[in-house]
N, C-alpha and C positions, 0 to 999 in steps of 0.2 A: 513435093506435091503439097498444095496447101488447098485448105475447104473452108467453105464461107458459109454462114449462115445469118440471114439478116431476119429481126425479129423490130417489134412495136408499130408496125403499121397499124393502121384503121380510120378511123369515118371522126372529121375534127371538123367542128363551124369554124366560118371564119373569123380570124385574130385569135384562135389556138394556139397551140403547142403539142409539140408529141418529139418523143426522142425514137431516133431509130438504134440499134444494136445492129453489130456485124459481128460473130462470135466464129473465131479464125483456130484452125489447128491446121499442125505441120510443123517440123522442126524449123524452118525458117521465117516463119510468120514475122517477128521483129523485123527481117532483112527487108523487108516491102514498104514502099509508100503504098497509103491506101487510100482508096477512091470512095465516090460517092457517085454515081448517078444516077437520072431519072429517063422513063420514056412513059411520056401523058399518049393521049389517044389520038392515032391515026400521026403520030410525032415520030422523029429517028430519036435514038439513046444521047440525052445530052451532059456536059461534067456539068457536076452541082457544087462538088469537094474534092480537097486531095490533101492527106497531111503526109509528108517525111517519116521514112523508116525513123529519125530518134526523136519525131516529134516538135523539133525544132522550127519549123516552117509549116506555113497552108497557106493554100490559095482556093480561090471561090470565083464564083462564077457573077458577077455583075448582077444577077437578076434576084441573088440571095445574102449578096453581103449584108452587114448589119443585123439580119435575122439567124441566119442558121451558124451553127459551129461545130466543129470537126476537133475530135479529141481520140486518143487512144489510150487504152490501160492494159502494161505489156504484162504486169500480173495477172492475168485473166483472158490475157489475149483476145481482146475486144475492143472495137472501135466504136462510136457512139456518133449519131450528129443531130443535135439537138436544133429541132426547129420552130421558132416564134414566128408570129403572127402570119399565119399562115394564111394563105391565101389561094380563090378557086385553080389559078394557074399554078402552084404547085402540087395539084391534082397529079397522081403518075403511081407507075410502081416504080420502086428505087433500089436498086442494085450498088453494092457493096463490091470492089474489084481490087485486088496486090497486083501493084505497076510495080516499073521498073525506077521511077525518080518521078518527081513533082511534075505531073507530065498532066495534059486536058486531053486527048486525043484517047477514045478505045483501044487503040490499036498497040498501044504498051503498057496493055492489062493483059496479064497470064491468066490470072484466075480472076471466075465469077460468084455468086451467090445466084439462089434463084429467084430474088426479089421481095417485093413486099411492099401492099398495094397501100395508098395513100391519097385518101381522099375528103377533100376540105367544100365543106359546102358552102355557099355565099346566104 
């Protein structure tokens, strides 16, 4: 079993920054790639991020490369995705999820976080 909690959201103008936190326990936590996604209003849940159980690889989502980045720290069991110039479309809450491999799709994330709102004003 493994538990999520994502912290650093809040209210950023736009061309800000804000880092989000995903603070992970459960013995297998390292074993997980881990996700990032977002669901803005009246939107389905879409991938933002996803780095590799040893960290070796990420992938991103088109609409965020060059701004955001996805890092994890297995000391502390925490994953991080740091986001620059932010913008009103990435307006959303964002959920934090341990998949199964470098994967975009929900549906091979075991576990969730209960989100954490994030909103960029223009």
């Amino acid at each position: 079993q493994v538990q999520l909690v994502e912290s650093g959201g809040g209210l950023v103008q736009a061309g800000g920054s804000l880092r989000l936190s995903c603070a992970g326990s459960g013995r297998s936590f390292s074993s997980f790639a881990m996700g990032w996604f977002r669901q803005g209003p009246g939107k389905e849940r879409e991938f933002v991020a996803v780095i590799s159980w040893d960290a070796s690889r990420a992938e991103y989502a088109d609409s965020v490369k060059g701004r955001f980045t996805i890092s994890r720290d297995y000391g502390d069991n925490t994953m991080y995705l740091q986001m620059n110039s932010l913008e009103s479309e990435d307006t959303a809450v964002y959920y934090c999820a341990a998949g199964r491999g470098l994967v975009t799709s929900t549906q091979y994330y075991d576990y969730w976080g209960q989100g954490t709102q994030v909103t960029v004003s223009s």
